[in-house]
N, CA, C and O of each residue as an XYZ file, in Angstrom:
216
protein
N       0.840     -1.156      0.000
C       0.000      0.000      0.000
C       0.899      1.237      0.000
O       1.830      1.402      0.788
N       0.538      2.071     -0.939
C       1.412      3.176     -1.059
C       0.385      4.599     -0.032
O      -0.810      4.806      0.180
N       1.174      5.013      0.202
C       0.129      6.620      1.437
C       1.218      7.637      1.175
O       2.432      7.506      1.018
N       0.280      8.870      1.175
C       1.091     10.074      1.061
C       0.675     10.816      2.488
O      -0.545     10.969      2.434
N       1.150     11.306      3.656
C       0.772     11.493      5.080
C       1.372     12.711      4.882
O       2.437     13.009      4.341
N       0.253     13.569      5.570
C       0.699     15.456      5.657
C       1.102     15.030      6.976
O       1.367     13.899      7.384
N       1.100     16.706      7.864
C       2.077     16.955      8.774
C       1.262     16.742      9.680
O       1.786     16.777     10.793
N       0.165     16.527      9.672
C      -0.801     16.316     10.947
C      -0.878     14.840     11.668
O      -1.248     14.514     12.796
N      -0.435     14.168     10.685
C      -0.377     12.883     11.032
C       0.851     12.594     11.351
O       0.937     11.692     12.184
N       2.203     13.207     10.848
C       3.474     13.329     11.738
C       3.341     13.818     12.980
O       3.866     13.053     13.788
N       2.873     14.747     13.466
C       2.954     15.322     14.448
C       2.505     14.282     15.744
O       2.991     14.103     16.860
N       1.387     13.719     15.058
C       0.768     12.288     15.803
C       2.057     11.419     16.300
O       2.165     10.812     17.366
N       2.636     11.482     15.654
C       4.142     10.158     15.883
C       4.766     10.760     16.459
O       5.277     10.045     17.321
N       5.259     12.264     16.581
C       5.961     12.577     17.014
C       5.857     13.203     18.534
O       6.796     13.539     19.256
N       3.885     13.286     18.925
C       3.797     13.314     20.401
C       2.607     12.980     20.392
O       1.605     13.668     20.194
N       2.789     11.161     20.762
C       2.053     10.491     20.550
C       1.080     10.295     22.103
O       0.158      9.479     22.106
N       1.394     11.111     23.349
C       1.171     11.354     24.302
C       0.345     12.592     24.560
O      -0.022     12.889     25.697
N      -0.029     13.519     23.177
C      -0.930     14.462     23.681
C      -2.111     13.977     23.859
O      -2.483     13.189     22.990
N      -2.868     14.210     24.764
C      -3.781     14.318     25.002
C      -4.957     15.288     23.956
O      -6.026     14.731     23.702
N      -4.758     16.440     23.495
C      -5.090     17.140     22.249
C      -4.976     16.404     21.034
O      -5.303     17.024     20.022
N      -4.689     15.529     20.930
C      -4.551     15.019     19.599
C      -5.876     13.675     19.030
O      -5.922     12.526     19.470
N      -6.582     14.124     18.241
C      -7.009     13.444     17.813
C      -7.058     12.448     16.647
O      -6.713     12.940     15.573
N      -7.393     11.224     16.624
C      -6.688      9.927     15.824
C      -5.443      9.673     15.710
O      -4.763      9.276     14.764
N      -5.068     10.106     17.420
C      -3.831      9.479     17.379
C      -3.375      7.902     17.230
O      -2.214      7.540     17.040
N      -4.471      7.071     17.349
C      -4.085      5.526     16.978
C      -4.438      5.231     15.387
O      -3.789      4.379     14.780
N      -5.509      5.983     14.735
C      -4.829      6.127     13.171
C      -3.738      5.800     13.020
O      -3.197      4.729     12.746
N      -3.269      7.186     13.289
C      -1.797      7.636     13.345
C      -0.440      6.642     13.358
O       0.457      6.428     12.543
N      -0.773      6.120     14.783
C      -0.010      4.824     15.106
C       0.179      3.699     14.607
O       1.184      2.989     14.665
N      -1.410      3.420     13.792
C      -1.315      2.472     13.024
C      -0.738      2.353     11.783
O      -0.358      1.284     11.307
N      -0.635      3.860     11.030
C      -0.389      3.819      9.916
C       0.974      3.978     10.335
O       1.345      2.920      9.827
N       2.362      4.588     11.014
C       3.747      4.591     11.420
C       4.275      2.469     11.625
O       5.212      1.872     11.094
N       3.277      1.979     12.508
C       3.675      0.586     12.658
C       3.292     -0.053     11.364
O       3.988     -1.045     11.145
N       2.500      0.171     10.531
C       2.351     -0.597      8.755
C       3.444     -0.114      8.539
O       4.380     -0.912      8.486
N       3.745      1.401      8.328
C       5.172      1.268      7.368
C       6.476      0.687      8.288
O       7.361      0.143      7.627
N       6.632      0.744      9.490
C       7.479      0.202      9.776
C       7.485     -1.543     10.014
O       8.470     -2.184     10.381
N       6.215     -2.071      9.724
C       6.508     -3.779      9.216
C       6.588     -4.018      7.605
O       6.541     -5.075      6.976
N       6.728     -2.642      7.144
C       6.919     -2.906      5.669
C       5.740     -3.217      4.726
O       5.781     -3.605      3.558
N       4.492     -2.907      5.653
C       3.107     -3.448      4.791
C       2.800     -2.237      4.450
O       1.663     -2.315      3.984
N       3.343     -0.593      4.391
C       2.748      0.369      3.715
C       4.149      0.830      3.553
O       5.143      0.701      4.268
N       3.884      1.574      2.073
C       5.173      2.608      1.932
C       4.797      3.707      1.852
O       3.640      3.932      1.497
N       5.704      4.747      2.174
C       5.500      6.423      2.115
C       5.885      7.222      0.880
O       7.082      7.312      0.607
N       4.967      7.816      0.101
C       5.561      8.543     -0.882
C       5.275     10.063     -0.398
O       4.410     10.565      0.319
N       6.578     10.657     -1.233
C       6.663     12.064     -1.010
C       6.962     12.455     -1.507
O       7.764     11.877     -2.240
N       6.675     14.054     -1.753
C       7.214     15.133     -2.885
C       8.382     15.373     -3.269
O       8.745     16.164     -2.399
N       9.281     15.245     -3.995
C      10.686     15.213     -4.211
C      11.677     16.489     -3.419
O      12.829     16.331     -3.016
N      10.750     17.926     -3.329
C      11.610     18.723     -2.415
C      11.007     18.545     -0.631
O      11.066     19.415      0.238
N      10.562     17.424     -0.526
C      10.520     16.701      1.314
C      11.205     15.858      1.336
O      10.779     15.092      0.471
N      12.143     15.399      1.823
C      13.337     14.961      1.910
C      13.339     14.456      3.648
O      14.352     14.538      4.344
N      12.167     13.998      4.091
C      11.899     13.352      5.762
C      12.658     12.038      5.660
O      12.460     11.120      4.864
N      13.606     12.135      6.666
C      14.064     11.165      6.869
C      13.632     10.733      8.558
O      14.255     11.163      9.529
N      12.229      9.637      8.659
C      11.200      9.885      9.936
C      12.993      8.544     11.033
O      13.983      7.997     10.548
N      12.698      8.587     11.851
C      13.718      7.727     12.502
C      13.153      7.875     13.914
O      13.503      8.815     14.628
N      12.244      6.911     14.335
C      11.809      7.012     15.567
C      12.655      6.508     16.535
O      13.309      5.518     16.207
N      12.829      7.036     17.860
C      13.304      7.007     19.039
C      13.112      5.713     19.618
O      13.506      5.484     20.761
């Protein structure tokens, strides 16, 4: 499965503890697909994210 993810759904991964945040397990779900390799991320050629979770 290919996904193109704006910044709202990064932000989800990246404080995955707010309380303000809504669909944050979306969120989660779609970071753990690409990281078992069952979704890939495409992106605009001048975004250049290199995501590397903690």
């Amino acid at each position: 499965m290919n996904l193109v993810v704006d910044a709202s759904v990064v932000v989800k991964w990246a404080l995955p503890d707010s309380a303000a945040e809504e669909n944050k397990e979306e969120a989660l779900a779609v970071l753990a697909a690409i990281q078992l390799g069952e979704a890939r991320v495409l992106q605009p050629p001048h975004w250049l994210a290199r995501w590397q979770p903690s």
